[in-house]
N, C-alpha and C positions, 0 to 999 in steps of 0.2 A: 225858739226854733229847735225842732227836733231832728235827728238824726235815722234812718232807717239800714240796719243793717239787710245788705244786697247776698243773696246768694252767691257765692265763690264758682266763676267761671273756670273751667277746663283750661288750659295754657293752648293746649289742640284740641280741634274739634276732634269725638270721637271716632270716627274713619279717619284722619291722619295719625292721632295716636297708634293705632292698630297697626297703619302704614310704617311709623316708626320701628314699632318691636317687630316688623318681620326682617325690617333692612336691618338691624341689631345681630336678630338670629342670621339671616343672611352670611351676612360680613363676617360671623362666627365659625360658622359650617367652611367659607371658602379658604380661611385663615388656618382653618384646622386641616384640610385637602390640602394647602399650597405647603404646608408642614410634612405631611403625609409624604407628597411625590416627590419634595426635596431631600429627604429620607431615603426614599427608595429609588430615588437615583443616586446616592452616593452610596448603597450597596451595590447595585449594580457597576459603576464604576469600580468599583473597588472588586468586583469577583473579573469584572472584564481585565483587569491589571492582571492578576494572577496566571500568566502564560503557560505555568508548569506546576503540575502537581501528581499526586499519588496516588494509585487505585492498588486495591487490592484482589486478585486474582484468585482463582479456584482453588487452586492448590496452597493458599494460604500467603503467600509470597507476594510482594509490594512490587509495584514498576511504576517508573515516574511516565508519566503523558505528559504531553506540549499540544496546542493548538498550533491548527497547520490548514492549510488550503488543501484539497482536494489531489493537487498536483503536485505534493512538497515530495519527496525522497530525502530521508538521510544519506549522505555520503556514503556510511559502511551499506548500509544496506544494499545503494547501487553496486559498488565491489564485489556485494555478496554474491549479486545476482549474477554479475559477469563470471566470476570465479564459478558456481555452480552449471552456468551452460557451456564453459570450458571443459571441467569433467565429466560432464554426461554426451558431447558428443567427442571427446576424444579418448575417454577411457573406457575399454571395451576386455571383461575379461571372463566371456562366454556365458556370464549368469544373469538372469532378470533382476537390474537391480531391487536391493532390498531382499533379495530372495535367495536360497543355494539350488534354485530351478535351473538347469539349462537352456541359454537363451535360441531360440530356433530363429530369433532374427524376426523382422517387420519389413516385407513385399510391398519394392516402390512399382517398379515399372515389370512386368511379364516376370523373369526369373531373377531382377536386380534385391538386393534385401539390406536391411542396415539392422545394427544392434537396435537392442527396443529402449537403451540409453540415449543412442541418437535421436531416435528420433521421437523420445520425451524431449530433449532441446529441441527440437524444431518446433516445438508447441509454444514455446518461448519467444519464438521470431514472430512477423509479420506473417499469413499463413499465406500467400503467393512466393515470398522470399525462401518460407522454410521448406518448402515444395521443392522449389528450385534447389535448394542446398543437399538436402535428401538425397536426391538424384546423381549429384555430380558425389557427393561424399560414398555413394555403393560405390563407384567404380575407384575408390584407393582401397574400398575395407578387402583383406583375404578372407581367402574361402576357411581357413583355418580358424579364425575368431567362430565361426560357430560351431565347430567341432572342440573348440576348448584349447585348442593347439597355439594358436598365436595369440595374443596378449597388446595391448594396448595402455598406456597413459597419460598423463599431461600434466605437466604442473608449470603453476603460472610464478614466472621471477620479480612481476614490475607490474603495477596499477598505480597509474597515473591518478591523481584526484579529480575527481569528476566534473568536465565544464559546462556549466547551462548554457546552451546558446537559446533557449527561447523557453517561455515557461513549460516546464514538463518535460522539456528537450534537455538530453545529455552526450556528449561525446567521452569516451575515455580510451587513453592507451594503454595500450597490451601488450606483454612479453613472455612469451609462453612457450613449451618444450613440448612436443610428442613425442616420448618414445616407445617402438616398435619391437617387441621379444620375438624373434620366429624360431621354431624349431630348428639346426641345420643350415641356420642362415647370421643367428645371431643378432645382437642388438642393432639398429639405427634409430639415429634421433634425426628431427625435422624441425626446426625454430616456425614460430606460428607469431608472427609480428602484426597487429593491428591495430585500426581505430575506431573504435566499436560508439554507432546511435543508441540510442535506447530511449526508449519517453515510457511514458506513465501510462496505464491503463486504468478502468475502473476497476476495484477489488470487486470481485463476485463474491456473492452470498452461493454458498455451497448446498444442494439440495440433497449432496446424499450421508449418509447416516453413519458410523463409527466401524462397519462391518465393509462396507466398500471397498472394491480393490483395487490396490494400488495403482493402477490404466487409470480407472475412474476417478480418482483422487487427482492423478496429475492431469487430465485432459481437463478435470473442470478448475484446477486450482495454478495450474502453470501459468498464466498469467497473470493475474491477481495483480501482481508488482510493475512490471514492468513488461512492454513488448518490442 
């Protein structure tokens, strides 16, 4: 009795073998991708932790940034703002500010007029309210702020810290001085006691160039921060 050796069958047919080494490659490819994006979500996590960090600035100089909503305000910064529309509609000392120009004054109503300090603050308010303030503020300024003669200013004693009552919404109080130099009449002071809104606006992108003047500068940048 003799033996016949049999040719040696495949284990798989040839189309499943095939079938085999792609689902091989497969599971390789998707092991090496689920590697990939578990990677690059824990950079990601990891740059979204980092809340605060460092840019470096034009003039060479570092400033830390924080990530912030749209509608965030620092504290100082809201102060600042109060304190700045403080002095420009209460301190009036015949010049355009920034300038040694003579201020001739800005015409609200027929022959009414206010410093052109003023009424850069009013660009700062709400523009129906700062209309409104404009108005009633010519009938206390004298005729003498624009001749040079009388004198005005204000400084603030008390800034309360600033209360959010709604996102972007701020309250803060006020304790403030005017006082009044006139020629022949002498000093008077005036306490200016309030409780000042203010919310958030959008910062504008400013469209005009390094040569601009100073009107232009503040009509399109006075509210940038806050209104």
């Amino acid at each position: 009795m003799t033996f016949k050796s049999l040719p040696s069958q495949p284990l798989l047919p040839e189309s499943k073998n095939t079938l085999a080494w792609c689902f091989v490659l497969l599971t390789g490819m998707v092991s090496i991708l689920t590697v990939a994006v578990v990677f690059n979500s824990f950079n990601l996590n990891s740059l979204a932790q980092k809340k605060v960090t460092f840019v470096q600035l034009k003039d060479g100089t570092t400033a830390r940034v924080m990530e912030a909503d749209s509608f965030y305000r620092e504290p100082k910064t809201i102060k600042t703002f109060v304190s700045n529309w403080i002095n420009l509609t209460w301190s009036w000392d015949g010049k355009i500010p920034g300038t040694n120009e003579p201020d001739p004054g800005i015409k609200i109503k027929k022959s009414s007029k206010v410093p052109t300090s003023a009424w850069m603050a009013s660009l700062m308010m709400e523009s129906e309210f700062g209309e409104a303030s404009l108005v009633e503020l010519a009938k206390l300024i004298p005729n003498g702020v624009f001749e040079g003669r009388t004198r005005s200013t204000a400084y603030v004693s008390y800034l309360s810290e600033p209360r959010e009552i709604k996102q972007g919404v701020w309250e803060i109080d006020l304790i403030a001085t005017r006082v009044l130099l006139e020629p022949g009449i002498g000093e008077s002071r005036q306490p200016f006691n309030r409780t000042i809104t203010i919310k958030t606006t959008e910062i504008p992108v400013s469209p005009l160039g390094e040569n601009a003047s100073l009107v232009e500068k503040t009509v399109n940048g006075s509210s940038g921060i806050m209104g």
